[in-house]
FIVOGU-106608 format. One line per field, with one value per residue (C-alpha): residue in one letter; y, z, x. Coordinates in nm, 2 decimals, decimal comma. Example, Ala and Ser with C-alpha at 12.3 -4.5 7.8 and 13.67 -1.06 7.14 Angstrom:
// residues 2
code = c(A S) $
c2 = c(-0,45 -0,11) $
c3 = c(0,78 0,71) $
c1 = c(1,23 1,37) $
//
This chain:
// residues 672
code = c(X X X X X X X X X X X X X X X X X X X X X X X X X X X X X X X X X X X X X X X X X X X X X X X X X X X X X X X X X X X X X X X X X X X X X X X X X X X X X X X X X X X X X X X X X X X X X X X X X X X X X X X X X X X X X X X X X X X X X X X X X X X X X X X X X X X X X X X X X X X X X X X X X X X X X X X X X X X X X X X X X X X X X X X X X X X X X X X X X X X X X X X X X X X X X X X X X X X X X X X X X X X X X X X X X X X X X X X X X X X X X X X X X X X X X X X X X X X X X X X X X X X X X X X X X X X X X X X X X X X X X X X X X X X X X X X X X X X X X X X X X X X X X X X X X X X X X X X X X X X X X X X X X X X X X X X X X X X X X X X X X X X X X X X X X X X X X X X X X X X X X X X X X X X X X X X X X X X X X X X X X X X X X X X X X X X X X X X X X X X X X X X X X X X X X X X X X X X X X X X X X X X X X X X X X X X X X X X X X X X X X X X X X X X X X X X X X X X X X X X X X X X X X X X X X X X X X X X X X X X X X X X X X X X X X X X X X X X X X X X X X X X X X X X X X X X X X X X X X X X X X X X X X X X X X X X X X X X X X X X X X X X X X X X X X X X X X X X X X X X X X X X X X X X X X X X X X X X X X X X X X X X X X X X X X X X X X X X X X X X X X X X X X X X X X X X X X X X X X X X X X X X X X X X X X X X X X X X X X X X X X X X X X X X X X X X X X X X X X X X X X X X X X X X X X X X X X X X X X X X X X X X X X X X X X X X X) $
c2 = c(2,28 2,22 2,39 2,26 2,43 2,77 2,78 2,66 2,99 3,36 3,53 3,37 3,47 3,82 3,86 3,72 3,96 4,25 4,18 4,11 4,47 4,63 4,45 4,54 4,91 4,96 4,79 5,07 5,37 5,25 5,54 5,38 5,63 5,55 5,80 6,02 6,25 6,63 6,69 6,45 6,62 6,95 6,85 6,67 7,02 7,19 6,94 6,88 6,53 6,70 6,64 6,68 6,76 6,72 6,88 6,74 6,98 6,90 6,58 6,82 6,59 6,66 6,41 6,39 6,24 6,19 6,15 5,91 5,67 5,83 5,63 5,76 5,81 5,44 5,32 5,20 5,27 5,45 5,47 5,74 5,86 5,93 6,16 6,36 6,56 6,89 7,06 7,38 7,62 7,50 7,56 7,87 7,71 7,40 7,63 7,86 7,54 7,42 7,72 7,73 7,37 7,53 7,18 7,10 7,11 7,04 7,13 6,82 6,85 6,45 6,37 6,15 5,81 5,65 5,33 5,43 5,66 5,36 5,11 5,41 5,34 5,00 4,84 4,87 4,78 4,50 4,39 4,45 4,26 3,99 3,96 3,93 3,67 3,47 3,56 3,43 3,13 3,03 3,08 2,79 2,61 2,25 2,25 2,53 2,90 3,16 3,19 2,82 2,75 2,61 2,44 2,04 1,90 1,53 1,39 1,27 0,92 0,92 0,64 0,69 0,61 0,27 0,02 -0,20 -0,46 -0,67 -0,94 -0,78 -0,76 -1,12 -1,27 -1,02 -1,22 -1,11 -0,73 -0,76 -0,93 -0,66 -0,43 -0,57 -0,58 -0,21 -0,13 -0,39 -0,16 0,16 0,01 -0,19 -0,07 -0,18 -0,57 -0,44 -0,17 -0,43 -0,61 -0,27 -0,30 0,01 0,03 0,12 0,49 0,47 0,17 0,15 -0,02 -0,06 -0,31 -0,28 -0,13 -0,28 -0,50 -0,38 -0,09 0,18 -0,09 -0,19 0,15 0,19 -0,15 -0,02 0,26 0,04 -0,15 0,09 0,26 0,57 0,89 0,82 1,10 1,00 1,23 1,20 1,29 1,53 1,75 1,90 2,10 2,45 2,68 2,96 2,90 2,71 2,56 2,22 2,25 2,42 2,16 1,89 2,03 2,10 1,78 1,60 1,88 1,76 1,42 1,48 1,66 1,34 1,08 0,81 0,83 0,70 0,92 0,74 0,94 0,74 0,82 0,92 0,93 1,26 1,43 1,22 1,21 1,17 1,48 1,63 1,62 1,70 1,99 2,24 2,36 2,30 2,56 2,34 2,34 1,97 1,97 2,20 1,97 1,68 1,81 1,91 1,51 1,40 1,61 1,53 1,15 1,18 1,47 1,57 1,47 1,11 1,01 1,07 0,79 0,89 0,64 0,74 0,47 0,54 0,37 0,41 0,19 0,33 0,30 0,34 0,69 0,79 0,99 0,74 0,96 0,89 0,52 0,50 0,30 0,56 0,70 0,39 0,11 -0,14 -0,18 -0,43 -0,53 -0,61 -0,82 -1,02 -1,29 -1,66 -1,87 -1,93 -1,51 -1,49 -1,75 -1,57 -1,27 -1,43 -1,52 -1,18 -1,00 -1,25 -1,21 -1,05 -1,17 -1,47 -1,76 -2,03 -2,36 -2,50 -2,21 -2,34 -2,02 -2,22 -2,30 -1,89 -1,85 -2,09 -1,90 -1,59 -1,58 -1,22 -1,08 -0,85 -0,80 -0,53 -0,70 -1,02 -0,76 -0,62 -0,97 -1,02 -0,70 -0,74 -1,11 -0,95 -0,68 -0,93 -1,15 -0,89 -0,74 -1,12 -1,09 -1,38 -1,46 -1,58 -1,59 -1,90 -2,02 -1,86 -1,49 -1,51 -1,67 -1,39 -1,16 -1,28 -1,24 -0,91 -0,81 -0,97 -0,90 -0,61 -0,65 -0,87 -0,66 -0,78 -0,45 -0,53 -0,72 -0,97 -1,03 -1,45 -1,42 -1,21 -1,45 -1,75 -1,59 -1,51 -1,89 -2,00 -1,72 -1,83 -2,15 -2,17 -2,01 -2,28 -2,56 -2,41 -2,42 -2,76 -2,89 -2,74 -2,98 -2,64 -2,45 -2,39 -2,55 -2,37 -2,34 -2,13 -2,00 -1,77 -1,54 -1,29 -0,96 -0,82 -0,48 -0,40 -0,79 -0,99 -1,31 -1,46 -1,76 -1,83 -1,99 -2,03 -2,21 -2,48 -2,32 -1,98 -1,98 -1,70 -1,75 -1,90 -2,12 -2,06 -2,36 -2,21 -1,88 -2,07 -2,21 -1,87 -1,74 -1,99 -1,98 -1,62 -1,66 -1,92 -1,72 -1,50 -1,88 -2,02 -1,71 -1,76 -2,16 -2,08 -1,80 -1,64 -1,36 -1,20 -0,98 -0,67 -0,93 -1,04 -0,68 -0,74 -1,10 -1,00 -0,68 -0,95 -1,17 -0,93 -0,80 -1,11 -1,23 -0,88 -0,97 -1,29 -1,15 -0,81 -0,88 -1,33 -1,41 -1,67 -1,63 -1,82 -1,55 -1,25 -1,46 -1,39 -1,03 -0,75 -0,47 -0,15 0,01 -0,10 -0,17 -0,03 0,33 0,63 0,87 1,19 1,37 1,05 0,87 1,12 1,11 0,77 0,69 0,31 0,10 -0,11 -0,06 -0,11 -0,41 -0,54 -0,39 -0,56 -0,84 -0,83 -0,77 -1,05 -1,30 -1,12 -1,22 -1,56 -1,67 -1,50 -1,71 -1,99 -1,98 -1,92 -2,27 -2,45 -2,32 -2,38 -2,73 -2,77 -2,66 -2,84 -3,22 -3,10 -2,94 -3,15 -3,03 -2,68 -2,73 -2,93 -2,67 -2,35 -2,57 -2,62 -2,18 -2,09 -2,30 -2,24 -1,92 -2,04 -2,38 -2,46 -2,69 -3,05 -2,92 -2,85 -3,13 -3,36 -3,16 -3,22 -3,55 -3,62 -3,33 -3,48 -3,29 -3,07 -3,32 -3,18 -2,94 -3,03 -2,93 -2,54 -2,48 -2,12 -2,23 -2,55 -2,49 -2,59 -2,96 -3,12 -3,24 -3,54 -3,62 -3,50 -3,30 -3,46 -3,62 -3,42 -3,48 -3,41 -3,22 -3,34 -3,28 -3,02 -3,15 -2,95 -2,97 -2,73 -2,41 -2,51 -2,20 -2,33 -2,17 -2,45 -2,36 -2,01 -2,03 -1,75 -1,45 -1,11 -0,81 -0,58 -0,48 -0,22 -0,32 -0,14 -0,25 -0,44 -0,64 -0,90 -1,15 -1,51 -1,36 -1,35 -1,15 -1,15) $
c3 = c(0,64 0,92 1,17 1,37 1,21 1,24 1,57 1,66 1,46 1,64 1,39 1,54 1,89 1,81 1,60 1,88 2,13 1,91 1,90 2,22 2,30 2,07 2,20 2,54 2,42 2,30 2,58 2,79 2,56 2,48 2,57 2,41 2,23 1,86 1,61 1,39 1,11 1,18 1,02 1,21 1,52 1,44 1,35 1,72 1,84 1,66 1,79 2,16 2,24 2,34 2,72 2,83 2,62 2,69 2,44 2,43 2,36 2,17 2,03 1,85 1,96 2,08 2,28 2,33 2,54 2,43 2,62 2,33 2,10 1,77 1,48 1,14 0,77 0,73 0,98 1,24 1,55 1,72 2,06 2,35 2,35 2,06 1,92 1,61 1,53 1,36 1,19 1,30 1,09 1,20 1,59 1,61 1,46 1,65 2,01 1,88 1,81 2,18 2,28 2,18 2,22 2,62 2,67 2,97 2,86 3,00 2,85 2,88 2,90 2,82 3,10 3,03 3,18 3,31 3,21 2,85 2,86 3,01 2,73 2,48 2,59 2,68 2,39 2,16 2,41 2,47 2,06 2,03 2,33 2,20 1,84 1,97 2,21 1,92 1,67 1,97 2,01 1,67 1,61 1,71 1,65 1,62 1,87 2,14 2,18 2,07 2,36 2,47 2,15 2,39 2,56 2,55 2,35 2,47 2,64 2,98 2,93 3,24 3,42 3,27 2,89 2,75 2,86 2,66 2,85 2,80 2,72 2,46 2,26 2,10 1,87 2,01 2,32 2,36 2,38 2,60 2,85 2,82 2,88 3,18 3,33 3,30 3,43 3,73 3,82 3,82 4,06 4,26 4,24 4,52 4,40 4,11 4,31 4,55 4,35 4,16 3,87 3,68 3,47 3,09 3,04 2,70 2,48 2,10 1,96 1,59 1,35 1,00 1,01 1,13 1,38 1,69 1,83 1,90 2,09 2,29 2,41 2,48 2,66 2,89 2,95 3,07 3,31 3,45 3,70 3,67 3,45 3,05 2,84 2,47 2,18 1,83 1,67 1,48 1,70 1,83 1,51 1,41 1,16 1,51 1,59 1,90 2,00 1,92 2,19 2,46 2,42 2,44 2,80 2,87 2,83 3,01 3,33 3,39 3,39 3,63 3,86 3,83 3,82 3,81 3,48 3,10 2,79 2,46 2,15 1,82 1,51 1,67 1,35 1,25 1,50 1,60 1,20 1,16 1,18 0,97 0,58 0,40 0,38 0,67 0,87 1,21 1,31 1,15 1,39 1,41 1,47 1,75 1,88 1,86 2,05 2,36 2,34 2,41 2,64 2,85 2,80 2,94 3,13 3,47 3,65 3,68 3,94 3,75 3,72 3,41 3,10 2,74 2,50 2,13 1,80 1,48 1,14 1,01 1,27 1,02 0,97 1,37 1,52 1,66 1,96 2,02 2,01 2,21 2,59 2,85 2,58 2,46 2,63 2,52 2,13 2,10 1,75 1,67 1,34 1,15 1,35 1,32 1,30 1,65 1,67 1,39 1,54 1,89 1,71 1,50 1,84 2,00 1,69 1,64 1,97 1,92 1,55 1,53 1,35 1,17 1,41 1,07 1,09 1,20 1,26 1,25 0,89 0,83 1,03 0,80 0,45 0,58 0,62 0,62 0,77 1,03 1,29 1,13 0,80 1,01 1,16 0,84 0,74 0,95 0,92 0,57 0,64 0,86 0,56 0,37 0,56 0,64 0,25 0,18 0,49 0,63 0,99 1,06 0,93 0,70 0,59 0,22 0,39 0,53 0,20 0,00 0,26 0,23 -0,13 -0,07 0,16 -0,02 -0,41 -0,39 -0,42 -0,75 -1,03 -1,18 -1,35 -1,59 -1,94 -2,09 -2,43 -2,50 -2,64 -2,32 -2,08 -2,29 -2,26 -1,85 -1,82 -1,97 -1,80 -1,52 -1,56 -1,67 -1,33 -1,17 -1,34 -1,33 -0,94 -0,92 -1,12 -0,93 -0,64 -0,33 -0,41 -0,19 -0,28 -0,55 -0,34 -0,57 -0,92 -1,04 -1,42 -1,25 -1,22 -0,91 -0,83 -1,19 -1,24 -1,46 -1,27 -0,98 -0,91 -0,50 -0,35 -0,01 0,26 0,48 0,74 0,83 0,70 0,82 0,51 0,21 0,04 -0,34 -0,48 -0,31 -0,50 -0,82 -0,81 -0,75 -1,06 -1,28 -1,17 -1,19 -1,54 -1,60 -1,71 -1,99 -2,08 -2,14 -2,35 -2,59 -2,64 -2,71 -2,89 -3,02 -2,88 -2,54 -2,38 -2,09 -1,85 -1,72 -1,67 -1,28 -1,33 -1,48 -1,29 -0,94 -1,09 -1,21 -0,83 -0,64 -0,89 -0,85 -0,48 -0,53 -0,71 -0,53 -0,15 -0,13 -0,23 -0,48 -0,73 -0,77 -1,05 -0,82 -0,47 -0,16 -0,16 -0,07 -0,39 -0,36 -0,08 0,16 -0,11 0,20 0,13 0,09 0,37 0,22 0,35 0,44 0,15 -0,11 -0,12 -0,12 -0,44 -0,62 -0,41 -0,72 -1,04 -1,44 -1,50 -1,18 -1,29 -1,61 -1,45 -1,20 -1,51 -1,65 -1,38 -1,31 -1,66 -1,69 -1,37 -1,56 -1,87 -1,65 -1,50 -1,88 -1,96 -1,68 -1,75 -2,14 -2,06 -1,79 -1,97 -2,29 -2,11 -1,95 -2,24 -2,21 -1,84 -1,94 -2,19 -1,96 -1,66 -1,89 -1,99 -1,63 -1,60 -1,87 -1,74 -1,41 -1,38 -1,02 -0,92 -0,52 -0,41 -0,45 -0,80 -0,86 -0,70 -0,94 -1,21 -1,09 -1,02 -1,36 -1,34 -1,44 -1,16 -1,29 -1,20 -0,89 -0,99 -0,97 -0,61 -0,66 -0,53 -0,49 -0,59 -0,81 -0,62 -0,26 -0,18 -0,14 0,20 0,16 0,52 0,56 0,89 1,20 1,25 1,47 1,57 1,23 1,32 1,19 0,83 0,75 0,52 0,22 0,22 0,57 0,37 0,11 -0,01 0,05 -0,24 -0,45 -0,79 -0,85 -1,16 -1,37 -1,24 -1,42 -1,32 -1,04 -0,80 -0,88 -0,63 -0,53 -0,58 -0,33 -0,36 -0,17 -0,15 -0,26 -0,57 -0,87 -1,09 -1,45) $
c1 = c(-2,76 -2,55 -2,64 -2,32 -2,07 -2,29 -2,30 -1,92 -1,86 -1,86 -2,07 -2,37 -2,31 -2,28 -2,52 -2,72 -2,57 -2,66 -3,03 -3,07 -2,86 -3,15 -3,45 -3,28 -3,28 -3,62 -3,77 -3,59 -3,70 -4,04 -4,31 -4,64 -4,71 -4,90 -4,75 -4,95 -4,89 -4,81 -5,14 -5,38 -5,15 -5,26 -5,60 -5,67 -5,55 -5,83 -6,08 -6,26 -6,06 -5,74 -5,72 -5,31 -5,04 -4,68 -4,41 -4,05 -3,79 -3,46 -3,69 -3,97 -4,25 -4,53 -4,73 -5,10 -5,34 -5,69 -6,05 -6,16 -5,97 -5,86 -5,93 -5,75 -5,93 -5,79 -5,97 -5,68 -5,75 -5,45 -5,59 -5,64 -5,24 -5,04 -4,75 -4,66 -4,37 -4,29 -4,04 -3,88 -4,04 -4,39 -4,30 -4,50 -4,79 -4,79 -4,78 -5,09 -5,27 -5,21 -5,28 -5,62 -5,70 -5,69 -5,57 -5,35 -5,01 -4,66 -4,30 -4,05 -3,69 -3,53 -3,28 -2,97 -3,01 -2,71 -2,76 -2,82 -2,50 -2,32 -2,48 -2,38 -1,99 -1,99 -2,14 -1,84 -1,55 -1,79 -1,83 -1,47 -1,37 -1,59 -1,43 -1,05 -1,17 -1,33 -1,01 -0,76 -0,98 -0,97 -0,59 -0,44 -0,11 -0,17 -0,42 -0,30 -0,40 -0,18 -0,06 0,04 0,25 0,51 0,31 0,31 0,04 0,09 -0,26 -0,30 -0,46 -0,74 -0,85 -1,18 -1,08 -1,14 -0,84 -0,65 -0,49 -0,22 -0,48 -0,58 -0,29 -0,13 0,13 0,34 0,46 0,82 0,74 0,46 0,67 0,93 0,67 0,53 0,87 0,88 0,49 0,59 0,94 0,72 0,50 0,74 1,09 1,23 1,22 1,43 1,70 1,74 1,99 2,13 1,91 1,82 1,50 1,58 1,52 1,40 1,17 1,21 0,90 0,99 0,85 0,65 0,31 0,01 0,21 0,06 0,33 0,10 -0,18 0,14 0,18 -0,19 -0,18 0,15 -0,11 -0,43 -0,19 0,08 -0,11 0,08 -0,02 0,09 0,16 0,07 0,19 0,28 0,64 0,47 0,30 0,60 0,74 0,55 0,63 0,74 1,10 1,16 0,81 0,97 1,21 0,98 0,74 0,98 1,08 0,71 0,62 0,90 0,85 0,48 0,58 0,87 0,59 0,34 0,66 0,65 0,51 0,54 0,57 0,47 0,58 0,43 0,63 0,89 1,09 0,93 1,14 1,41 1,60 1,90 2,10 2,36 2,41 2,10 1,83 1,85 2,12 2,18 1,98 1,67 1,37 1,34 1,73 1,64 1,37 1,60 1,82 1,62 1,50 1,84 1,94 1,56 1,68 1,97 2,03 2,15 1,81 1,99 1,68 1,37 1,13 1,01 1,01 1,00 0,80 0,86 0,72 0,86 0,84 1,20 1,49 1,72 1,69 1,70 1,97 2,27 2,27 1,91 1,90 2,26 2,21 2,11 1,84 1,68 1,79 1,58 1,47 1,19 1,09 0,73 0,71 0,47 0,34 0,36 0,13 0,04 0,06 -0,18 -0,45 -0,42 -0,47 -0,75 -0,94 -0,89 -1,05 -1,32 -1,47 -1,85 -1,81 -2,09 -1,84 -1,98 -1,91 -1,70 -1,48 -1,13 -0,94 -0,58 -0,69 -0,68 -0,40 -0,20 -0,39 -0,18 0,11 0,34 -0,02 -0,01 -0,23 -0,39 -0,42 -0,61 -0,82 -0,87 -0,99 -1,26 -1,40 -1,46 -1,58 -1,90 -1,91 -1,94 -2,22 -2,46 -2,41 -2,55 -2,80 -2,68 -2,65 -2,29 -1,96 -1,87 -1,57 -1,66 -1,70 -1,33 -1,21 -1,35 -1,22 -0,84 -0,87 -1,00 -0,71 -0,41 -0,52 -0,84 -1,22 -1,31 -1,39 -1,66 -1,76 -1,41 -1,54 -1,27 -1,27 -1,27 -0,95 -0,80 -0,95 -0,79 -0,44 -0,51 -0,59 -0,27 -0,07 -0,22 -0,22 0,18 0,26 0,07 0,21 0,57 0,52 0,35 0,67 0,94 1,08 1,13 0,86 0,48 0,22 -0,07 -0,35 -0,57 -0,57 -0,86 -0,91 -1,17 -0,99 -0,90 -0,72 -0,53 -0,47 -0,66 -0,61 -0,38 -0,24 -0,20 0,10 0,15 0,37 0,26 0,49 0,63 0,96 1,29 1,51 1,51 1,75 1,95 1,69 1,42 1,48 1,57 1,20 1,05 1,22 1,10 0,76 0,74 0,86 0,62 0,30 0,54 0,66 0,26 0,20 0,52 0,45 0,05 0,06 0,42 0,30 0,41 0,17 0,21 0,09 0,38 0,52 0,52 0,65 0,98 1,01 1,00 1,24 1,49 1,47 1,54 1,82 1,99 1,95 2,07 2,39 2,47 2,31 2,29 2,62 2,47 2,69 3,00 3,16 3,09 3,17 3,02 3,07 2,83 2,77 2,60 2,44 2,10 1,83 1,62 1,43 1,66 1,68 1,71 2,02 2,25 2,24 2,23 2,60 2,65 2,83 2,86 3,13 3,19 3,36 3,18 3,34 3,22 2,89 2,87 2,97 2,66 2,42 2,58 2,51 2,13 2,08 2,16 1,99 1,66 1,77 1,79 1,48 1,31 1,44 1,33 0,99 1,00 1,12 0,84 0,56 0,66 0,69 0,35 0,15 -0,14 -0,16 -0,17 -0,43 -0,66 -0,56 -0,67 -0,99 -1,10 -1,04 -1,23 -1,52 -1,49 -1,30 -1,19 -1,02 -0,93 -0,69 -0,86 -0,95 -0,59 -0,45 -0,63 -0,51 -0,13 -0,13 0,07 0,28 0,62 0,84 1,17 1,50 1,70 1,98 2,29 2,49 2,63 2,95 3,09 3,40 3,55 3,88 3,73 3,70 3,35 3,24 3,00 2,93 2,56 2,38 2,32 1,99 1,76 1,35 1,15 0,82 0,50 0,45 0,19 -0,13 -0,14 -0,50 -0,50 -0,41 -0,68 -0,80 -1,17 -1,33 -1,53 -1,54 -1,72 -1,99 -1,99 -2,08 -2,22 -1,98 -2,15 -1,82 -1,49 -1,22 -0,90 -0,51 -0,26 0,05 0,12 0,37 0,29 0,09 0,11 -0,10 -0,20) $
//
């Protein structure tokens, strides 16, 4: 039972109020007086014990006082005083028999006591005073009384709370040292207004998830040393007309009383939308709530040392007038880190974690790329799940491998039984996307191919980049077409008979030569022309008008172009596979036995591969003339050894199903 919840509720408070009210009562009215029946009454009248009696009018009790304890025929002893009562009709017999008892007697008329008059009236005002206090209490809106709906619901972050400092937050260098430049002007302005600078009114954190915007705002808050005001978008917009707005100038007046001061507002873009076109009118609450923002932001109040902080992971669907200078300023972007980000943020979250002394956390800084910092976090969280599931004392590099895997592709499923013949074709599906890779001449290097399931694959093949890379050239996408096309290729050479596998395969492909076509400019037919609006996420209300800027022909054109750069990539992985079919073979051998192979393992394997010849140079036009004069020379960096993003895993035996995992995608993958 949980006893908890009962007592957070109001029931049990007044039902404990109304006992003690009735103890309380009977406490007061108690005589001591044992009762008897009219006819033992009548009968102690008759007898010699009687010594007082005392009748009580209005009650029709009479009570008794005896010179000897009166035991009854049951044999309970009832003591020297007790009480009986009559009926009306038997009044005139009950006054004979005291009468002749010659007992001393006594006629008692009850008083009214105050204080039980004054219970009498108070008691329900006080039960119904009680009730509305619990019903107000209970009714709240989104956290407030009744009575404070307009009232700001943003916290004050105390000195006392946990803090995050600066120190604590990595791979995130530029925005923490825009940061600190605005904690330093809110302590020391002067160095700033001495040479007419202004601080930026408003900060735009925006960036994908997991990149570290919100610990930003709660490191800004462990180093300002001025009250910060944190809130979320959402708690601003009620179903009562106008608390948005109230609270909006609530908020913004307590921090102009306590200026300077900082205002963080996380998922900002749950209030701040674009306005306009859409659902709602312009009498929309969140329009409403909108607009009391800007006009906070930038109102007449020109000297208020008051700083707004927002986070949001879609910028493109906030208001233009809210990201304008004099609002927001400054827009600070918080990406993915790079690989120096990701090993700083790899120390920061394995401190208290006991690491095996082989653990080299640059090595799993380079095994994840695109990760954020929650997604590293993420990883070694699940690598000291991991090690105290196996009751072991610290964490190896085997723990963090299986705890990439887990993060990138889902827990291994080893509950899911493969027929022979379905593992056979995941090893050559597998396998062909390997070897298609391995081939190619401007593609990453395979670090890891497994047939155990994970999420809804069946198998994965891992690729990924020595280096963290910010585009990506036409080859570059060539080769990721044919070796996503490589594992549909393996299944048509073995055994004339496609499977659903590579579902996901040709669905990636189709997207990035579509890209390629419409968004790239890779295309010499179509030219270096933009088709079609953002492939971004549609924002309901701006771009459900948006209409095709392109006609059918050049839309049969694009499908055209989309097509033969699939067909291309089919033939480059037919012609691969074929010259290496001996490769393959041995390749799906070495899975079937092993059901993992690593990087050394695979490098063995490859050492024959008999590489695809260089394409010939693309032009996006035969009309222009050819330059031939190459790049100037700069300083090459180091090369990168392969053998540092080496997936680590030796060979797993096989293993009796016991686990059910969960589903991710994640670039660099490419599942069964």
């Amino acid at each position: 039972m949980d006893f908890k919840r009962i007592f957070r509720g109001p029931l049990i408070y007044v039902a404990l109020g109304v006992i003690l009210l009735v103890v309380a009562f009977n406490l007061f009215t108690a005589t001591g007086f044992r009762q008897v029946t009219t006819q033992e009454g009548l009968e102690l009248l008759s007898g010699k014990t009687v010594e007082k009696v005392k009748i009580v009018d209005g009650e029709q009790r009479v009570d008794l006082t005896l010179s000897k304890a009166y035991v009854d025929a049951d044999g309970v002893d009832k003591g020297e005083t007790v009480q009986f009562y009559y009926v009306e009709p038997r009044g005139e017999e009950v006054i004979t028999a005291i009468t002749d008892s010659k007992a001393v007697f006594d006629d008692e008329v009850p008083q009214t006591n105050w204080f039980t008059s004054l219970l009498g009236i108070l008691i329900p005002f006080l039960l119904i005073g009680v009730i509305f206090w619990f019903l107000f209490n209970s009714m709240q809106g989104g956290g407030n009384r009744v009575m404070q709906f307009g009232k700001s619901r943003a916290k004050l972050v105390s000195k006392e709370s946990p803090k995050v400092t600066f120190a604590d937050v990595a791979g995130s260098e530029e925005a923490v040292e825009e940061l600190e430049e605005i904690k330093d002007f809110l302590k020391d302005p002067s160095k700033f207004q001495a040479v007419g600078a202004r601080i930026p009114k408003g900060v735009l954190l925006y960036g994908p998830p997991g990149t570290g915007k919100t610990l930003l705002a709660r490191a800004v808050a462990g180093e300002a040393g001025v009250p910060f005001y944190s809130i979320s978008g959402s708690d601003f917009v009620e179903m009562f007309v106008g608390v948005g707005a109230s609270r909006v100038r609530d908020l913004f007046e307590q921090a102009k009383q306590n200026s300077p001061a900082i205002i963080f507002v996380d998922e900002i873009d749950a209030v701040g939308r674009h306005r306009g076109a859409g659902l709602g009118g312009g009498h929309d609450e969140r329009e409403q709530t909108l607009n009391q923002l800007l006009v906070e932001m930038d109102g007449f109040d020109v000297k208020t040392n008051v700083i707004l902080i927002a986070a949001t992971n879609r910028p493109d669907i906030l208001d233009p007038a809210l990201l304008r200078p004099g609002r927001f300023d400054r827009q600070i972007g918080v990406d993915a880190p790079d690989l120096k980000g990701r090993q700083k943020i790899l120390e920061v979250h394995s401190q208290g974690k006991p690491l095996s002394k082989n653990v080299d956390l640059e090595v799993l800084a380079r095994k994840t790329p695109g990760f954020t910092g929650a997604d590293l976090a993420n990883v070694l969280n699940e690598a000291a799940l991991l090690t105290a599931r196996s009751n072991a004392q610290l964490i190896d590099d085997r723990a963090l491998d299986e705890a990439v895997d887990r993060v990138m592709a889902g827990p291994q499923r080893r509950t899911r039984m493969m027929k022979d013949r379905e593992k056979l074709i995941t090893a050559y599906h597998e396998g062909g996307h390997a070897l298609a890779a391995a081939a190619m001449r401007h593609t990453d290097p395979v670090t890891k191919i497994t047939i155990l399931p994970r999420g809804r694959a069946l198998g994965y093949t891992m690729v990924l980049p020595l280096e963290d890379k910010y585009s990506v050239t036409r080859n570059e996408l060539l080769d990721q077409l044919t070796y996503a096309m490589g594992g549909r290729v393996a299944e048509e050479i073995v055994f004339h008979d496609p499977t659903t596998g590579a579902s996901n395969d040709i669905e990636k492909a189709t997207a990035t030569a579509r890209r390629m076509v419409t968004e790239y400019g890779m295309s010499a037919n179509i030219g270096a022309v933009k088709l079609g609006q953002s492939q971004g996420e549609v924002f309901l209300g701006r771009d459900m008008g948006h209409q095709r800027d392109y006609s059918e022909e050049i839309a049969e054109q694009v499908d055209a172009e989309v097509r033969a750069l699939i067909e291309q990539a089919h033939d480059e992985a037919y012609h691969v596979l074929n010259e290496n079919r001996d490769i393959l073979d041995r390749l799906a051998r070495e899975l079937i036995e092993k059901e993992t192979l690593d990087h050394k393992q695979l490098a063995e394997i490859f050492a024959d591969v008999v590489k695809l010849p260089e394409r010939p140079q693309w032009l996006s036009s035969q009309s222009r003339p050819i330059s031939d004069l190459p790049p100037i020379d700069i300083a090459a960096s180091a090369p990168v050894d392969p053998a540092a993003v080496d997936a680590g895993v030796d060979s797993e035996p096989p293993v009796k199903p016991t686990r059910t995992p969960r589903r991710r995608q994640t670039p660099g993958i490419a599942p069964a």
